[in-house]
BAGU-857475 format. One record per residue (C-alpha): residue number from 1; x, y, z. Coordinates in nm, 3 decimals, decimal comma. Each point is the difference from the previous one (the first is absolute). Layout:
<nodes>
NODE   k       u       v       w
NODE NUM       X       Y       Z
...
</nodes>
This chain:
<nodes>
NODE   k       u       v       w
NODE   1  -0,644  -0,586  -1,688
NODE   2   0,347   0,032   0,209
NODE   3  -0,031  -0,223   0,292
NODE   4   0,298  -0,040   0,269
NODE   5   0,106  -0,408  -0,036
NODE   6   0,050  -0,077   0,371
NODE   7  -0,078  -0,305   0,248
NODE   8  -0,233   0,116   0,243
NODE   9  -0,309   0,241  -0,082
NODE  10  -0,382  -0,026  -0,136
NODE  11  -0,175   0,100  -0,305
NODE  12  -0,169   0,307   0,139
NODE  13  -0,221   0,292  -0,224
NODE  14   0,167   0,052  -0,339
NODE  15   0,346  -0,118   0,125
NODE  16   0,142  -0,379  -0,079
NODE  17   0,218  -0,090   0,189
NODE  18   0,127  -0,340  -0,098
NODE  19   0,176  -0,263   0,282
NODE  20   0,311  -0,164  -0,149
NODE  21   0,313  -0,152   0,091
NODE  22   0,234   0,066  -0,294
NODE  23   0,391  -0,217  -0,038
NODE  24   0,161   0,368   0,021
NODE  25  -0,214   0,077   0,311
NODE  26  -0,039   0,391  -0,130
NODE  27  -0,267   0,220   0,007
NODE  28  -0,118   0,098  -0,314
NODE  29  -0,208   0,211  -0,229
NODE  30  -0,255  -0,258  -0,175
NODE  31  -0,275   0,078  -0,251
NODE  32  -0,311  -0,120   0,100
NODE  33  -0,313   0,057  -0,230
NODE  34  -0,412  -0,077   0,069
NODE  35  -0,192  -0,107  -0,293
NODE  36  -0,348  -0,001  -0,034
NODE  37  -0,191   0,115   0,253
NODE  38   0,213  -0,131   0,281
NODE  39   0,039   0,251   0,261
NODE  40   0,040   0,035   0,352
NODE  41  -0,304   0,005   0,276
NODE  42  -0,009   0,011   0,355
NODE  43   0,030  -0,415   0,140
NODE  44  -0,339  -0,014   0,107
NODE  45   0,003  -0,260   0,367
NODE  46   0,354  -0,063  -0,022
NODE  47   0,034  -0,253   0,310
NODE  48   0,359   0,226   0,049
NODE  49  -0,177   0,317  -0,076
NODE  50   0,230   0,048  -0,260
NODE  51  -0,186   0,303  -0,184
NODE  52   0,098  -0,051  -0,397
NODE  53  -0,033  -0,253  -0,223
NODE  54   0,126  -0,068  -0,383
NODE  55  -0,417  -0,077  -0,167
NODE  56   0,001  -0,138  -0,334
NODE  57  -0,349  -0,072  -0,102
NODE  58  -0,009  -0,194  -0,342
NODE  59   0,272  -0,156  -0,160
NODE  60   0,105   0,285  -0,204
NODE  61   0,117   0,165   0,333
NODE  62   0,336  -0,043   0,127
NODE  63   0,323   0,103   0,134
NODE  64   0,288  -0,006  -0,223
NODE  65   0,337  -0,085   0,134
NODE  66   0,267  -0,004  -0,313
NODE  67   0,267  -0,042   0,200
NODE  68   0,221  -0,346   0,101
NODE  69  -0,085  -0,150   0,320
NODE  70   0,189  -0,343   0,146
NODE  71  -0,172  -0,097   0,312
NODE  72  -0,069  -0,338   0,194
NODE  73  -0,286   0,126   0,244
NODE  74  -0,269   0,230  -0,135
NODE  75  -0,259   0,173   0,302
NODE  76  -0,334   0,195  -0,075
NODE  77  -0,308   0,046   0,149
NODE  78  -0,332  -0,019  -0,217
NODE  79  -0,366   0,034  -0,015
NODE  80  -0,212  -0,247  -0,168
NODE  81  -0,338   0,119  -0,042
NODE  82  -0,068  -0,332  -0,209
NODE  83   0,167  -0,312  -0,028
NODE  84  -0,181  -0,079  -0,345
NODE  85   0,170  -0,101  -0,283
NODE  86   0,414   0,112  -0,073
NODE  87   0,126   0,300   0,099
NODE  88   0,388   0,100  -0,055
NODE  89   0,178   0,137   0,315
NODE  90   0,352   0,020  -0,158
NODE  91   0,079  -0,020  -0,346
NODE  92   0,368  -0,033  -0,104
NODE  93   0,101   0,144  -0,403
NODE  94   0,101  -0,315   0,002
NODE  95  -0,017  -0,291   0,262
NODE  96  -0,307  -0,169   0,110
NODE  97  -0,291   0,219   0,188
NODE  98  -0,075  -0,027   0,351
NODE  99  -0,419  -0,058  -0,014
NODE 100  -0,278  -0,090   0,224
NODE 101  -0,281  -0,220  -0,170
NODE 102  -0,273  -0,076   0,154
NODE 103   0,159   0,038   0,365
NODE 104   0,318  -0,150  -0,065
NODE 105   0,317   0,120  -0,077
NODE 106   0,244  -0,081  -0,247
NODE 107   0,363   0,133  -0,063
NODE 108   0,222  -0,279  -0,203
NODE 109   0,321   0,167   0,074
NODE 110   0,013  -0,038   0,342
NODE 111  -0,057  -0,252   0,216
NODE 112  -0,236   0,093   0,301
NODE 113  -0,247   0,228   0,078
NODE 114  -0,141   0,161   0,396
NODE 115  -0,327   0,129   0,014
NODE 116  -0,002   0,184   0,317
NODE 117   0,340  -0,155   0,141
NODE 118  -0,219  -0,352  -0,086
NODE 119   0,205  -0,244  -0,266
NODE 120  -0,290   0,016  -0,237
NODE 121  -0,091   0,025  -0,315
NODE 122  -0,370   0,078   0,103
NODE 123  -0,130   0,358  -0,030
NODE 124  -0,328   0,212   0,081
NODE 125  -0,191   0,295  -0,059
NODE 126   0,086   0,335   0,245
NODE 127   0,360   0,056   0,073
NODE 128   0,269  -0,243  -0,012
NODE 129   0,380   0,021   0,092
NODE 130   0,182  -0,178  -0,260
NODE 131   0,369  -0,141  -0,002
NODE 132   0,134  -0,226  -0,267
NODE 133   0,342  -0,154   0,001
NODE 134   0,278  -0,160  -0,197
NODE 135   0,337  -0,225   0,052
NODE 136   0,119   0,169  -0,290
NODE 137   0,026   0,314  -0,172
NODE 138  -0,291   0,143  -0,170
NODE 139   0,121   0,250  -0,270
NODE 140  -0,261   0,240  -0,138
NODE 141   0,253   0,149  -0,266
NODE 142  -0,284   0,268  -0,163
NODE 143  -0,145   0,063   0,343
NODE 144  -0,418  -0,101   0,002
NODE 145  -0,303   0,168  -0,004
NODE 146  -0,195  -0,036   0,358
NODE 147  -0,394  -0,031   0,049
NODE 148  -0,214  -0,100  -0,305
NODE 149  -0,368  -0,004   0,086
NODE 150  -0,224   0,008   0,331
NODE 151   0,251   0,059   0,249
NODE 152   0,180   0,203   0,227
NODE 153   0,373  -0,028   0,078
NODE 154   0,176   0,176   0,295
NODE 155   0,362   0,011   0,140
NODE 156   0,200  -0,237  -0,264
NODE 157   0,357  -0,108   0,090
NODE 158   0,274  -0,183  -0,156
NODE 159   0,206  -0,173   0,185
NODE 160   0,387  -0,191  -0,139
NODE 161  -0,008  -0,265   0,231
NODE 162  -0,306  -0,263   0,106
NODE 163  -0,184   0,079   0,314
NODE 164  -0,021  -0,254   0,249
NODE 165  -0,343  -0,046   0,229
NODE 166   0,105   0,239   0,283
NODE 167   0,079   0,281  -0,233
NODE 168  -0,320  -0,073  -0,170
NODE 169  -0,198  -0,002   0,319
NODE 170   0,151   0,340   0,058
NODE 171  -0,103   0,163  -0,306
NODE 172  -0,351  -0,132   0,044
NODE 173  -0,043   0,120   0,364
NODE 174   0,212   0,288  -0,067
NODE 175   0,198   0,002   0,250
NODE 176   0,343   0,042  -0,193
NODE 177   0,236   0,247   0,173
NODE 178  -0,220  -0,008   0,265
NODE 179   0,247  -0,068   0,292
NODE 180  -0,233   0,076   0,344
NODE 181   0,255  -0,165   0,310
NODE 182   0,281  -0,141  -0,175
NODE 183   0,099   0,354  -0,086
NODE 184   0,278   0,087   0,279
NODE 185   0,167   0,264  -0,116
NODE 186  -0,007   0,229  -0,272
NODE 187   0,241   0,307  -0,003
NODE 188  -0,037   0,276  -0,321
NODE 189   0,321   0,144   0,034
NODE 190   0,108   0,287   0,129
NODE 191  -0,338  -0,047   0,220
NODE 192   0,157  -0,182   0,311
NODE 193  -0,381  -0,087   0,145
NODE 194  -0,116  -0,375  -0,076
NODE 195  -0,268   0,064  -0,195
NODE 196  -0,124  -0,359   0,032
NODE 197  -0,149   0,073   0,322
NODE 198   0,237  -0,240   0,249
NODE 199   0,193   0,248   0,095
NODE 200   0,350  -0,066  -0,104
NODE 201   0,076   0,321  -0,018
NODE 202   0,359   0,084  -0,101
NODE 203   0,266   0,240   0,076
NODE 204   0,298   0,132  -0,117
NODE 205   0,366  -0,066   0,187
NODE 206   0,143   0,384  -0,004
NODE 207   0,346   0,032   0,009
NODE 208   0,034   0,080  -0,363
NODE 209  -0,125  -0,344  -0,097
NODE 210  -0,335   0,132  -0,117
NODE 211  -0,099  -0,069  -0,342
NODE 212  -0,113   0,356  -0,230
NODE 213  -0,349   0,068  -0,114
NODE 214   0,027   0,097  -0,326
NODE 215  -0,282   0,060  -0,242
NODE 216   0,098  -0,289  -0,285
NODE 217  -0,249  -0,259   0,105
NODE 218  -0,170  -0,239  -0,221
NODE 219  -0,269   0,204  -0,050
NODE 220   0,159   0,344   0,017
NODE 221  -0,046   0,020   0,371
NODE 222   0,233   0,008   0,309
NODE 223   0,238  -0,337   0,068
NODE 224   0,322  -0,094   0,219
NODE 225   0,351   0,029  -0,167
NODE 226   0,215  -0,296   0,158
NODE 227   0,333   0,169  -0,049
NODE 228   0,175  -0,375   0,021
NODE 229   0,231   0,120   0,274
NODE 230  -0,224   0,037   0,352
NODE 231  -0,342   0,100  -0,073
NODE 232  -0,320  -0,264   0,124
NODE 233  -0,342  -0,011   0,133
NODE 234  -0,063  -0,201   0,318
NODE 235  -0,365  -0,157   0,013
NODE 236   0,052  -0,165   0,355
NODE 237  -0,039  -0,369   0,103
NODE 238  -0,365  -0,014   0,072
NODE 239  -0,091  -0,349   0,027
NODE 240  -0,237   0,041  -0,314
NODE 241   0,373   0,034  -0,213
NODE 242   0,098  -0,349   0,179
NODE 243  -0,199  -0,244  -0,311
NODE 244   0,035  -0,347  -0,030
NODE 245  -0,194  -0,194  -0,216
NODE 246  -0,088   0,266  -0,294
NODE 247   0,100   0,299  -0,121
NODE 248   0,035   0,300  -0,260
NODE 249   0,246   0,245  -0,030
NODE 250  -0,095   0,300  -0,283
NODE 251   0,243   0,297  -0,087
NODE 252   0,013   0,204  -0,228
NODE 253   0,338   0,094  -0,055
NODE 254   0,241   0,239  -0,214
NODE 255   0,365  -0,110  -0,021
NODE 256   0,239   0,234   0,008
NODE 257   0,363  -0,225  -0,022
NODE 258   0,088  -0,350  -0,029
NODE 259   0,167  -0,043   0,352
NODE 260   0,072  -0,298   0,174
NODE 261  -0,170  -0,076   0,309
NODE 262  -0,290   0,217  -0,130
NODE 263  -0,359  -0,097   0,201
NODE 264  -0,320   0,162  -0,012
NODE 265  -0,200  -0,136   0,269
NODE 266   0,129  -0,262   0,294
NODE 267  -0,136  -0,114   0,327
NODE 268   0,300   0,001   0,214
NODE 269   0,227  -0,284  -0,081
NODE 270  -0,164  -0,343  -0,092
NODE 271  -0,344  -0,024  -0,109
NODE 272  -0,069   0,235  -0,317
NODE 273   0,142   0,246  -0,228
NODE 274  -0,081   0,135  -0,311
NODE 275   0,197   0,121  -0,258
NODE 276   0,398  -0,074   0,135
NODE 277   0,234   0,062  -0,250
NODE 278   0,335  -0,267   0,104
NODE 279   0,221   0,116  -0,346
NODE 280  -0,068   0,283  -0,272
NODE 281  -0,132  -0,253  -0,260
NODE 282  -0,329   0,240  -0,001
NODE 283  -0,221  -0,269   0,168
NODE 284  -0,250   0,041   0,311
NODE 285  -0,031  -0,321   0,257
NODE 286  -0,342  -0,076   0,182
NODE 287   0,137  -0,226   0,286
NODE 288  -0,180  -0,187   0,275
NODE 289   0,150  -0,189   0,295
NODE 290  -0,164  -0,321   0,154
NODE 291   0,325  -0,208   0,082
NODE 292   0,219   0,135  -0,219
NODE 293  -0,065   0,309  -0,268
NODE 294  -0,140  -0,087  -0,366
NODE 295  -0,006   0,291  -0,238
NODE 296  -0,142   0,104  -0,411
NODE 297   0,167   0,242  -0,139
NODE 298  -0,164   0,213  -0,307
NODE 299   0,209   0,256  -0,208
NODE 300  -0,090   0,367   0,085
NODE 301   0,088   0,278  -0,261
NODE 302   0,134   0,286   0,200
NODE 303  -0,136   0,395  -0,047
NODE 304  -0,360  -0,154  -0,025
NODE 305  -0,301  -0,015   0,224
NODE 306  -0,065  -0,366   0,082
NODE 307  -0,271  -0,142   0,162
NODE 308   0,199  -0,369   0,211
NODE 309  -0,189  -0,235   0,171
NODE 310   0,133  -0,294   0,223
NODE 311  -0,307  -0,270   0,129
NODE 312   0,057  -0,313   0,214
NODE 313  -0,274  -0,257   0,115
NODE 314   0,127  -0,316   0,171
NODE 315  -0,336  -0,170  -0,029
NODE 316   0,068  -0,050  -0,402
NODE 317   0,118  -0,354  -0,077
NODE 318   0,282   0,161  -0,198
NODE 319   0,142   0,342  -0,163
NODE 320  -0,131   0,154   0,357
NODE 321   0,236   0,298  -0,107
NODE 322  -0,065   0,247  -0,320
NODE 323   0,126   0,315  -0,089
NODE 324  -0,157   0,284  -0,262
NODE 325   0,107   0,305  -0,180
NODE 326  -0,201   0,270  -0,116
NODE 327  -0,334  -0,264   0,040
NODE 328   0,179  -0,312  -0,188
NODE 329   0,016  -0,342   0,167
NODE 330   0,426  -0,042  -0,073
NODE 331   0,102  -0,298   0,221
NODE 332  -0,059  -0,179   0,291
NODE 333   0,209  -0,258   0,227
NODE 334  -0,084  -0,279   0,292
NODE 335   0,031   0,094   0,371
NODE 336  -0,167  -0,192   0,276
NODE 337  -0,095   0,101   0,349
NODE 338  -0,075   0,299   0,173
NODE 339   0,168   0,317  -0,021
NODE 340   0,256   0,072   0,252
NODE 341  -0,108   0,245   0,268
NODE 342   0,286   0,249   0,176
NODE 343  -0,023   0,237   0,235
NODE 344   0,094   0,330  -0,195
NODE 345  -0,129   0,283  -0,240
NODE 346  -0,133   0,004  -0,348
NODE 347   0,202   0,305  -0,210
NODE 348  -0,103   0,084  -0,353
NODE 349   0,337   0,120  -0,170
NODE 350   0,270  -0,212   0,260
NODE 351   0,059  -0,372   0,067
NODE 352   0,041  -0,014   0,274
NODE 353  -0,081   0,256   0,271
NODE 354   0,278  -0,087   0,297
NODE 355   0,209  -0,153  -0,245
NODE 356   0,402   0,175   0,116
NODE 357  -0,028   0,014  -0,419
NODE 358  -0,318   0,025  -0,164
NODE 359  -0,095  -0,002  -0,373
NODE 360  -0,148   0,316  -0,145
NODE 361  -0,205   0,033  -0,309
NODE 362   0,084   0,259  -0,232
NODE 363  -0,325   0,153  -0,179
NODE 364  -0,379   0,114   0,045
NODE 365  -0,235  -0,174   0,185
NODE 366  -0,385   0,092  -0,017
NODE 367  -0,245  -0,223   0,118
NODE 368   0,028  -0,306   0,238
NODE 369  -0,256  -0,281   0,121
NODE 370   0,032  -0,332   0,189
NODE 371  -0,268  -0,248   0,028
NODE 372  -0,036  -0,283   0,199
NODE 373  -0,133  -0,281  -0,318
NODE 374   0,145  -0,046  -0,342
NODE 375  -0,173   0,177  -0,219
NODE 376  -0,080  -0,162  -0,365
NODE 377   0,153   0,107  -0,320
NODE 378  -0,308   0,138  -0,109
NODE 379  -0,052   0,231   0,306
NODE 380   0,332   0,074  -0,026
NODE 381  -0,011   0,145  -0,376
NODE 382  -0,341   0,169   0,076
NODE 383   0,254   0,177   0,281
NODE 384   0,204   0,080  -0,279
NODE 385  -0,178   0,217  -0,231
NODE 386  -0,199   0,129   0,318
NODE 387   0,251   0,164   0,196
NODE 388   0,225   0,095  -0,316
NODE 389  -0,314   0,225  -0,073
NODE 390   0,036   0,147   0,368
NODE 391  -0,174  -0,170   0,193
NODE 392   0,023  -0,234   0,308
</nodes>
């Protein structure tokens, strides 16, 4: 059958949906086929009432996947309802399997394995929340066939980079893109109301400075239209804005022109802006100022929607600054101490407001969030594919 090749959904009744993280990042048509009697059944004590649940029964029953995969973190969930003997979770066309004999498992292309976010190799009957990891690539060229015999497998991603233990906590607990307090602001364009719940609630300047709604969003729905020239949003300078020690910035963003002095989102004058433009090479800055500024740029093709993220966290020995684009990790940089804290508002569109000349960004602008932590690379691509689906 047709199945939708995406990052983030569940097997669920007679639809597959597959997990993957492919080089091109695209979402794709993939052919997915069951064989034998593999089929799928409701995920009978799920401990995250998750409701369906890939059930091979015999060996004969599987899930084929014929097409390439290149991964270096694989994630499912699965039901044991024995531990006796081998049974074959993953089986590559060609490439070693990924098995569990006799309550331990074994995967000889990759290097570790977490058995409910435990480094172990040690698994039991009921459910189980698997993640296994690699250094390296792991190329499945002719794709693999999943579940053969006594099992049941729920909620399989594949992931191009290798997890580290907080991400894999997160899975486990499932708490990913779960933000609770550090989420201080979250504005979905042309809605003005912070729907985060702090109440940052923004206005517009009049004056003829007031961005357009038009209906071009990223999802078909309303947006601002920056015309470049005089139009911004200001979000206030609620002490919630004023963050020191960690961060995240997330826009998603539709460039109209490659001006200089363009800037998407900047809390007054020294302490964080995201996406200033200082020449019309076509690249977006994050910048963060402690002492003095330090800034990542990442190229940004114009006429597209773009999902950019900035994060800072002084508490990381190093590389306490990264940047993203449409959910990839691009680059990071060093910056030490706390972010600088001035008195004056945040604007989304303007750097800065009560500058005699500010900046202007020329484009669409849809959603905005700030949070008060750095969120992972993982949460961050789960964001991704998320909110590019419409939601936030």
């Amino acid at each position: 059958m047709n199945s939708t090749f995406n990052n983030i959904a569940d097997y669920e009744r007679n639809l597959c949906i597959l997990k993957s993280k492919l080089q091109n990042r695209a979402e794709e048509e993939k052919q997915c086929s069951f064989k034998g009697g593999s089929k799928i059944v409701a995920a009978y004590n799920h401990p995250r009432n998750v409701r369906y649940a890939l059930e091979c029964d015999v060996a004969a029953d599987f899930l084929l996947y014929g097409q390439y995969v290149k991964a270096r973190s694989v994630e499912f969930w699965i039901y044991l309802a024995s531990v006796a003997g081998t049974i074959t979770i993953i089986d590559p066309v060609s490439g070693n399997d990924i098995n569990q004999n006799a309550g331990t498992l074994s995967y000889a292309d990759w290097d570790n394995a977490f058995v409910n976010a435990v480094d172990t190799d040690t698994i039991g009957t009921g459910w189980s929340h698997v993640i296994i990891i690699s250094s390296t690539d792991v190329e499945l060229a002719s794709g693999f066939n999943l579940g053969k015999g006594a099992i049941l497998v729920n909620g399989m991603r594949w992931w191009n980079y290798e997890l580290d233990s907080t991400e894999i906590s997160q899975l486990y607990a499932g708490t990913v893109g779960f933000y609770g307090e550090s989420l201080v602001a979250l504005w979905d364009l042309p809605n003005l109301t912070d729907l985060s719940g702090s109440g940052n609630d923004a206005t517009l300047p009049g004056g003829g400075a007031d961005p357009t709604v038009v209906a071009s969003g990223r999802n078909q729905e309303n947006c601002f239209r920056f015309d470049g020239g005089n139009d911004y949003v200001d979000c206030g300078d609620d002490s919630s804005l004023s963050i020191t020690d960690a961060i995240t910035v997330e826009a998603w963003i539709y460039w109209k022109e490659y001006t200089v002095n363009s800037v998407i989102l900047s809390k007054f004058s020294q302490t964080y802006i995201l996406g200033y433009q200082p020449s019309d090479d076509g690249k977006l800055h994050w910048q963060v100022y402690t002492n003095a500024w330090v800034n990542i740029s990442v190229s940004v093709t114009k006429n597209e929607w773009h999902y950019f993220v900035g994060t800072y966290d002084k508490n990381l020995g190093s590389n306490q600054m990264k940047v993203y684009l449409d959910g990839e990790f691009i680059d990071d940089a060093t910056q030490t101490g706390s972010i600088d804290t001035q008195v004056g508002n945040l604007g989304i569109g303007i750097y800065y407001i009560g500058k005699p000349a500010p900046f202007y960004f020329n484009g669409l602008i849809d959603t905005v969030r700030i949070l008060n932590r750095a969120l992972t690379r993982m949460e961050i691509s789960e964001r991704y594919i998320k909110t590019r689906r419409g939601l936030l």
